[in-house]
C-alpha positions in Angstrom: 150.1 81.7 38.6 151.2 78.2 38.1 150.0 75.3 40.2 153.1 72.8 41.2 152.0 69.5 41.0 153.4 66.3 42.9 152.4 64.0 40.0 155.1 63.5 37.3 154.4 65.3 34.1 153.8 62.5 31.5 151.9 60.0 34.6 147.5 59.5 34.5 146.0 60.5 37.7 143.9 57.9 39.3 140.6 57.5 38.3 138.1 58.1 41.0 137.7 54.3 42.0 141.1 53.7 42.0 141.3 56.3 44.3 138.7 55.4 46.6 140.2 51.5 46.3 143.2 53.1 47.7 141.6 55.2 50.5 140.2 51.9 51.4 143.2 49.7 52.1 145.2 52.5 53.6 142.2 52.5 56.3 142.6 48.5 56.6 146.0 48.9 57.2 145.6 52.0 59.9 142.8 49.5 61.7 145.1 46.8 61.1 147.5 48.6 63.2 145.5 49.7 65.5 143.7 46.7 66.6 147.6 45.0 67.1 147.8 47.8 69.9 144.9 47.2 71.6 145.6 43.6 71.3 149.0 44.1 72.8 147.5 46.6 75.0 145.4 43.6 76.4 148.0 41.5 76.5 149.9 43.7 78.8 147.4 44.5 81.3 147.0 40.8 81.7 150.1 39.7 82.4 149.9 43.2 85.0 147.5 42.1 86.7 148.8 38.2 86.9 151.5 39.6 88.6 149.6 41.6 90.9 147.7 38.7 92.0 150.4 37.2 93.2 151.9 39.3 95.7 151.5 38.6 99.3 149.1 41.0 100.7 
């Protein structure tokens, strides 16, 4: 049985710290984007609750 392979046929793998430098900045990049969420998150509820203290009671 053959294996199908998504790497071309004449192309090196990775070597293992290549791979784990690329792990790495994928995971900066996901907690790059998820930091700018909870940042605009923030941001968000602030401005919710600036408006909210300014309604006559």
């Amino acid at each position: 049985m053959t294996e199908l392979s998504s790497v071309a046929p004449n192309a090196d793998p990775l070597s293992h710290d290549a791979m784990l430098a690329l792990r790495r900045v994928v995971m900066v990049a996901w907690l790059a984007i998820a930091l700018g969420f909870a940042m605009e998150a923030l941001t968000l509820a602030g401005r919710l609750a600036a408006v909210l203290t300014r309604l006559p009671p």
